[in-house]
C-alpha positions in Angstrom: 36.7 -6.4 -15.6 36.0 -3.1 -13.8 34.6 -0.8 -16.2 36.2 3.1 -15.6 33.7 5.3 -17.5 31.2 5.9 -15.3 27.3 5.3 -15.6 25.5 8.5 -15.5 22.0 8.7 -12.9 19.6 11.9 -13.2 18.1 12.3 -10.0 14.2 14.3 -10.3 13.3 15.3 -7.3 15.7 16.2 -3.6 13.3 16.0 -0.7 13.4 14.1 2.1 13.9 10.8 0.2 15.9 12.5 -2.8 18.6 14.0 -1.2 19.0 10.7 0.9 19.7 9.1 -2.2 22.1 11.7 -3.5 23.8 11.0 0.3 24.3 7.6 -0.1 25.1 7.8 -3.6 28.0 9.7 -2.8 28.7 8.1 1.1 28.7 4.6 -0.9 30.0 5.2 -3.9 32.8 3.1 -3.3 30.7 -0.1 -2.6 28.6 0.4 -5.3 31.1 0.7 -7.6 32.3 -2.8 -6.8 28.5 -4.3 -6.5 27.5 -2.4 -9.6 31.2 -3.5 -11.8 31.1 0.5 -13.3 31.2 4.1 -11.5 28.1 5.7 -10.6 27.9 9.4 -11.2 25.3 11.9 -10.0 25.0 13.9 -13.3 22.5 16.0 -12.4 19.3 16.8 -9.8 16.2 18.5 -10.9 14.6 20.4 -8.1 11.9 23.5 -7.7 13.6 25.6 -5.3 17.4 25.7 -7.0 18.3 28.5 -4.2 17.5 25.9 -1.6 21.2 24.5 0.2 21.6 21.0 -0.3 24.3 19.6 2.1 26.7 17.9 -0.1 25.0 18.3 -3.3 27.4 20.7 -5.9 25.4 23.3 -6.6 26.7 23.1 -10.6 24.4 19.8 -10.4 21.7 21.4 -9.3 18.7 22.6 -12.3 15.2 23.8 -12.2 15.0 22.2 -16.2 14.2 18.6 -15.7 12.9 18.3 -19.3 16.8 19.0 -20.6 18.1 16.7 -17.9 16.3 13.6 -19.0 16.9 14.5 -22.8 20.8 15.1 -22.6 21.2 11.9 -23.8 24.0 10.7 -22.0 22.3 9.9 -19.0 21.9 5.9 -18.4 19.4 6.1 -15.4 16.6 8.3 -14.2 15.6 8.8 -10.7 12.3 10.0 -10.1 11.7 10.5 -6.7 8.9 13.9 -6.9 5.5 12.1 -6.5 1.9 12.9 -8.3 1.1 12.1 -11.9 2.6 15.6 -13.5 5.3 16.1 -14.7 6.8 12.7 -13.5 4.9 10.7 -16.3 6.1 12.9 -18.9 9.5 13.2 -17.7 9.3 9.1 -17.2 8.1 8.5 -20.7 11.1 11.0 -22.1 13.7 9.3 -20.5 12.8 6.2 -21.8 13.1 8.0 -25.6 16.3 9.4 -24.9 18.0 6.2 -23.8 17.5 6.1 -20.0 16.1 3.6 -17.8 14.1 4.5 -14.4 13.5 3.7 -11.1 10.6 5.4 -9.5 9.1 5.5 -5.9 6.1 7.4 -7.7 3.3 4.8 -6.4 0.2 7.1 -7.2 1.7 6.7 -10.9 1.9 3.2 -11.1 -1.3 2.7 -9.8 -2.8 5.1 -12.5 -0.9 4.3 -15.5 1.2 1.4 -14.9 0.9 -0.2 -18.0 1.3 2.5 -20.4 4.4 3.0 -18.8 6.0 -0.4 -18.9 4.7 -0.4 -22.4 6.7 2.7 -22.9 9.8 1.1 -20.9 9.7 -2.4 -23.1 9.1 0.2 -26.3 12.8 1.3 -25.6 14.4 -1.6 -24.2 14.6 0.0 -21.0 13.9 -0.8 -17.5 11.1 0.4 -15.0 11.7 -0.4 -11.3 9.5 0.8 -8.6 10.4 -1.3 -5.4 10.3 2.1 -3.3 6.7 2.5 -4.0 5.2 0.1 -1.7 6.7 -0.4 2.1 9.2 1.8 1.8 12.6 -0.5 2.7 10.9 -4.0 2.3 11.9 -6.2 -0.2 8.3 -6.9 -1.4 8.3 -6.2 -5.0 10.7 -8.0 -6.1 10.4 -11.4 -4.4 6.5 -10.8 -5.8 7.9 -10.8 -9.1 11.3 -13.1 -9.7 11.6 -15.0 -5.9 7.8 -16.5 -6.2 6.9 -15.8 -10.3 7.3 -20.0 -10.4 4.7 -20.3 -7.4 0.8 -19.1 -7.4 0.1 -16.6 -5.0 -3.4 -16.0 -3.8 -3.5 -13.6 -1.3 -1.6 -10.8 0.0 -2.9 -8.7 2.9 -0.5 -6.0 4.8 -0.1 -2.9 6.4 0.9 -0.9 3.8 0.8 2.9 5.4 3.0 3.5 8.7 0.9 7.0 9.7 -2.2 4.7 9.8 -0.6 2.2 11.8 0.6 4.9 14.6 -2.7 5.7 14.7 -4.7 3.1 15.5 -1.8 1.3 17.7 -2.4 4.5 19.7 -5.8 4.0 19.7 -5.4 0.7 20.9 -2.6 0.5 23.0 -3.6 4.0 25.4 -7.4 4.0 24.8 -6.6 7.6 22.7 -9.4 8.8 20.5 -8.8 8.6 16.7 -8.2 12.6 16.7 -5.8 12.8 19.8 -3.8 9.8 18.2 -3.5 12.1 14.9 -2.4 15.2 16.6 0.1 12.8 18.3 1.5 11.5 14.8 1.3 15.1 13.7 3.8 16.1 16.2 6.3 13.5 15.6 6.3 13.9 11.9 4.3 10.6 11.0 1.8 12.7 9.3 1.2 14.9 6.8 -0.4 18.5 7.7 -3.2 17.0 5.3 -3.5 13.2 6.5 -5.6 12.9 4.0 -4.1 10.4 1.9 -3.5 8.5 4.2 -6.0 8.0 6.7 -8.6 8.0 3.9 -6.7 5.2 2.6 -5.9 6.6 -0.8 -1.9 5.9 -0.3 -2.7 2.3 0.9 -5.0 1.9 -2.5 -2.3 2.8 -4.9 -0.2 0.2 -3.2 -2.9 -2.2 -3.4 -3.3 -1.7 -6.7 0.4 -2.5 -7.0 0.8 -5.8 -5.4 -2.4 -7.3 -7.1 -0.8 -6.5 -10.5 2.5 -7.9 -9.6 0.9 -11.0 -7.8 -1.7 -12.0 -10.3 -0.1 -11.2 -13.6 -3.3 -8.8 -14.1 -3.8 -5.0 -14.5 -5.2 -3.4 -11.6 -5.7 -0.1 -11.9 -6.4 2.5 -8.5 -10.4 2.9 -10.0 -10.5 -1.1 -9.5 -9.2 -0.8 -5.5 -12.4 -0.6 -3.4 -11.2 2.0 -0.3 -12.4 2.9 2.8 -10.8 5.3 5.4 -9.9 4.8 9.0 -11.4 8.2 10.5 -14.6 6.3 11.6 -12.9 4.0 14.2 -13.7 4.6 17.5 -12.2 3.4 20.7 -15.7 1.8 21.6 -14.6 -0.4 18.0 -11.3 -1.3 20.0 -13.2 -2.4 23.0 -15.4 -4.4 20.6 -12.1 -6.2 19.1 -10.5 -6.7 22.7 -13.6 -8.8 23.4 -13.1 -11.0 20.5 -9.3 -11.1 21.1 -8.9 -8.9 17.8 -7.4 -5.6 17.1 -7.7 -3.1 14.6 -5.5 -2.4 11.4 -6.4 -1.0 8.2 -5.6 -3.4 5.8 -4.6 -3.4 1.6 -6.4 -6.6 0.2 -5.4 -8.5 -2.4 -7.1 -11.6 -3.4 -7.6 -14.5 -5.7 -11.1 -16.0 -6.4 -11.7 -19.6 -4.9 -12.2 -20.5 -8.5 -9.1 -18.7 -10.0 -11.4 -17.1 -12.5 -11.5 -13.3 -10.8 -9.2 -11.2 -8.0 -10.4 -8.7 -5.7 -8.7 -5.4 -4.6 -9.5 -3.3 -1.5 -8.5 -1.3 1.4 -10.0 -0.9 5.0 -10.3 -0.9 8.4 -10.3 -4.9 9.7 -11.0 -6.9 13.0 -7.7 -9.2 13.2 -6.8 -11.8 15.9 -4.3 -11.2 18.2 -2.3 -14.6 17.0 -1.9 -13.5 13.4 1.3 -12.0 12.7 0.1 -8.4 11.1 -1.7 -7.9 14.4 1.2 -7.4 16.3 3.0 -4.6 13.6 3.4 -2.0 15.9 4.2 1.8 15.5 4.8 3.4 12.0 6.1 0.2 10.7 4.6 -1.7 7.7 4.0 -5.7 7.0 2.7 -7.5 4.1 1.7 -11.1 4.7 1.8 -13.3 1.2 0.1 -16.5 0.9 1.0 -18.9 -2.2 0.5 -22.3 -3.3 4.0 -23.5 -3.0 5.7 -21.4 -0.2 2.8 -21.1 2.0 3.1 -18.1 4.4 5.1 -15.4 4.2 5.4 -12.2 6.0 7.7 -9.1 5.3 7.9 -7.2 7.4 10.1 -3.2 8.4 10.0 0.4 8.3 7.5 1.2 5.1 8.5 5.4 5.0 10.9 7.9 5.7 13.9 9.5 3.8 16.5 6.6 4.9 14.8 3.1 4.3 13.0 5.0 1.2 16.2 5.3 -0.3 17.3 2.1 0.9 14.9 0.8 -1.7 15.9 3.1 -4.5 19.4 2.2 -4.5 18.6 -1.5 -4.5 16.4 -0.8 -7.6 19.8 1.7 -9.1 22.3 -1.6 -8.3 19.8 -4.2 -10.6 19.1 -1.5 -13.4 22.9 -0.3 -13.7 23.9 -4.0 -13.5 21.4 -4.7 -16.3 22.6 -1.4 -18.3 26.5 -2.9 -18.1 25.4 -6.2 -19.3 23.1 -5.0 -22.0 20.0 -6.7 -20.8 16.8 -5.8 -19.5 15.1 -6.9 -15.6 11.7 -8.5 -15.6 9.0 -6.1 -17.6 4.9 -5.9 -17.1 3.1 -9.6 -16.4 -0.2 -9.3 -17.0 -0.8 -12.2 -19.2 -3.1 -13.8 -16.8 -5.9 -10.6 -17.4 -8.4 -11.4 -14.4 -11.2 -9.6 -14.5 -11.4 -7.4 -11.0 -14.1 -8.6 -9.2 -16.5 -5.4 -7.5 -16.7 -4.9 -3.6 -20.2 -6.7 -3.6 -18.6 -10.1 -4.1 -16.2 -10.0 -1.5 -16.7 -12.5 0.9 -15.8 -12.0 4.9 -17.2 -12.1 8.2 -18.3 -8.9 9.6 -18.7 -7.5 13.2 -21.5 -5.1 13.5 -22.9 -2.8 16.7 -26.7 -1.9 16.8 -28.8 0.4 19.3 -31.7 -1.3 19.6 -34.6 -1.2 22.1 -34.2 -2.8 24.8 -37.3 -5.0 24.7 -38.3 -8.7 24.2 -38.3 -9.8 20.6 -35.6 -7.0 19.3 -33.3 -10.3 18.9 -35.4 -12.5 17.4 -36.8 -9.6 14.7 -32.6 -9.2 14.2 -31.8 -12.8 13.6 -34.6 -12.7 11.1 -33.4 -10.0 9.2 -29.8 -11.9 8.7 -31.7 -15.4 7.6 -33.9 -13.6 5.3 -30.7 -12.3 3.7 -28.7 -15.4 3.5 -26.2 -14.1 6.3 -25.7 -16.4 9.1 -24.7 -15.5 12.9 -21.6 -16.9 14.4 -22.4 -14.7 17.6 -24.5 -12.5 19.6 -24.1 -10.3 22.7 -26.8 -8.2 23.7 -26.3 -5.3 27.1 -29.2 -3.4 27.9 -30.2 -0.4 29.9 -33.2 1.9 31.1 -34.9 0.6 27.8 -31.9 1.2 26.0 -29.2 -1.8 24.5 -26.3 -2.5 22.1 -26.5 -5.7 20.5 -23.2 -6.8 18.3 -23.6 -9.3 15.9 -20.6 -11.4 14.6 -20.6 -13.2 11.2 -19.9 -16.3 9.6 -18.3 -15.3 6.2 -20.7 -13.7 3.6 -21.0 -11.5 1.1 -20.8 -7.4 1.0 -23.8 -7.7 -1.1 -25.8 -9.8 1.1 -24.3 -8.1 4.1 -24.9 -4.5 2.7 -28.8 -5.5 2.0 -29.3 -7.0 5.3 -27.9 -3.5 7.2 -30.4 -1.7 4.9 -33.2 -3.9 6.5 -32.0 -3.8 9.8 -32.8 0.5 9.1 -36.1 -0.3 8.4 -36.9 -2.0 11.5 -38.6 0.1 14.7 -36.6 -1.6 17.3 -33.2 -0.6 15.7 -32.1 3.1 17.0 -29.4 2.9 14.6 -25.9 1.2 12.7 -23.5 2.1 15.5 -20.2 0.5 13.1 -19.9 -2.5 10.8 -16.1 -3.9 10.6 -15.1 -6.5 8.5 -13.0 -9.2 10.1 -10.0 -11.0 8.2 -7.4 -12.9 8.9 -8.9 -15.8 10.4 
């Protein structure tokens, strides 16, 4: 039976992916209705700029006091869709007191203080949802969570940032320099005015951070995600990776230990074949590529930003937690019975692909190759060009450590023959 009163949704936030919501909310409202089995009813939207028009939006709706909105009491979901850790933690954590449940896209939150607030959420019987957080419209989280929690995943590795993506498929695909290919995502609105979370890989960490919670029933926090940034690469690194039939991506991490005891977290540029399927992502679009005991590969793979497929996630997450609020149940809360320790950078194991200057003279290779076996690194490959007493020499790995691999760069330094470290990259995928 239909139910006529209507459930009540307090939206925080009407930006670019709020006021989509509020859109579709009101576009829709008929379909999800019938999906939901009750009404849904924008009862009010908490904004900064009140004097601000917001195409249709009624303007009674519309309140600078976000604190009241969240404690009126009547209100059976919160929507918090303004980003960074204050106010949206304390406005999440009152909702929860007053009766609401949430859905959030706030992924810097989550990564920080994810626990405390499903411990908040399961405190008040109420629900957190998040899919928005990571890859925008994918379907990641949940799958991660109900499709595969009777499976064992054991890695998940994706593109999990679509400004980053532009970027270095620029890079690659018109031999553009990493600073023309950001002015070009600049101008078309893929990034920010200050890139900086993203092409430092700070957004891509919070996501990590995310999906190795969800995937090994463990609490990762951001401080445990080991990041690197993208503003190094070079289109002499892309050269390097068209020789080895490779490309560039940065990539988010996520794995478990050979042994099962420990998981690692991390996020950075990577070497990846041209016949894995992240490699050929394209554009400002995201992909996350599961692997799991039972199911065995997976990819998913869409637009991961933008106002549209943001909100495309929201709603998703607004159907399950009104469905949930009609049937006086709750969705699937924190998993983190499993508490892996997170397992530091040094002890991740790869292959790496790294480009010396070296003097171009007899017995620069030999004092190289020494270097590596003293370490405990082995070579996979060499290839050496020289000129007027000058050479590059690129080494490619078998899998080792970071440790080892950091301490055999260090004694590279040290020799005479070696000019300098012209860039180390990981490879993965293989």
């Amino acid at each position: 039976m239909m139910r006529t009163r209507p459930l009540k949704v307090a939206l925080l936030g009407c930006g670019v992916v709020g006021s989509e919501v509020a859109r579709i909310m009101t576009t829709h409202a008929d379909d999800l209705t019938a999906r939901i089995g009750a009404p849904v009813e924008l009862a009010g939207v908490a904004v900064r700029r009140p004097d601000r028009v917001r195409e249709g939006i009624d303007q009674d709706l519309v309140t600078t006091d976000a604190t009241a909105l969240v404690k009126r009491g009547d209100i059976d979901v919160v929507v918090e869709v303004i980003g960074g850790i204050e106010p949206a933690r304390t406005l999440i954590t009152t909702a929860f007191e007053h009766g609401a449940s949430v859905v959030s896209a706030n992924k810097a939150l989550l990564a920080q203080d994810g626990a405390a607030l499903h411990a908040a959420a399961g405190q008040h019987d109420k629900d957190l949802y998040y899919e928005a957080a990571v890859a925008g419209a994918i379907p990641l989280l949940r799958p991660l969570r109900e499709s595969l929690a009777g499976d064992k995943i054991n890695r998940v590795m994706g593109i999990v940032n679509g400004t980053t993506n532009f970027i270095l498929d620029k890079m690659d695909s018109t031999g553009a320099g990493y600073q023309e290919a950001l002015d070009e995502a600049t101008a078309l609105g893929y990034a920010e005015a200050d890139p900086t979370a993203d092409v430092e890989g700070f957004d891509a960490a919070a996501k990590a951070a995310i999906l190795a919670g969800i995937s090994f029933h463990t609490r990762v926090r951001l401080d445990d995600v080991y990041r690197e940034g993208m503003t190094e690469v070079t289109a002499a690194d892309f050269a390097s990776a068209r020789e080895m039939g490779c490309t560039i991506k940065l990539l988010a991490i996520c794995e478990r230990a050979a042994d099962g005891a420990s998981v690692t977290a991390r996020v950075h540029p990577a070497m990846i074949p041209l016949s894995h399927p992240l490699a050929s992502v394209r554009g400002a679009y995201n992909a996350v590529f599961v692997e799991s005991d039972a199911a065995g590969q997976l990819m998913f793979y869409g637009p991961g930003a933008g106002g549209s497929p943001t909100a495309s996630a929201v709603l998703g997450d607004l159907v399950a937690v009104c469905r949930n609020r009609l049937s006086g149940t709750t969705g699937p809360g924190e998993s983190a019975y499993a508490a892996l320790p997170v397992s530091p950078m040094g002890d991740v194991v790869t292959r790496y692909h790294i480009s010396l200057d070296v003097a171009d003279k007899p017995g620069v290779l030999a004092q190289v190759a020494t270097v590596f076996a003293e370490h405990g690194v082995s070579i996979d490959t060499v290839r050496q060009q020289g000129k007027d007493g000058e050479a590059s020499l690129v080494v490619v790995t078998h899998r080792a450590s970071d440790a080892a691999l950091t301490g055999t760069v260090e004694a590279l330094r040290k020799l005479d023959t070696v000019r300098g470290v012209a860039s180390i990259m990981r490879v993965e995928g293989e």
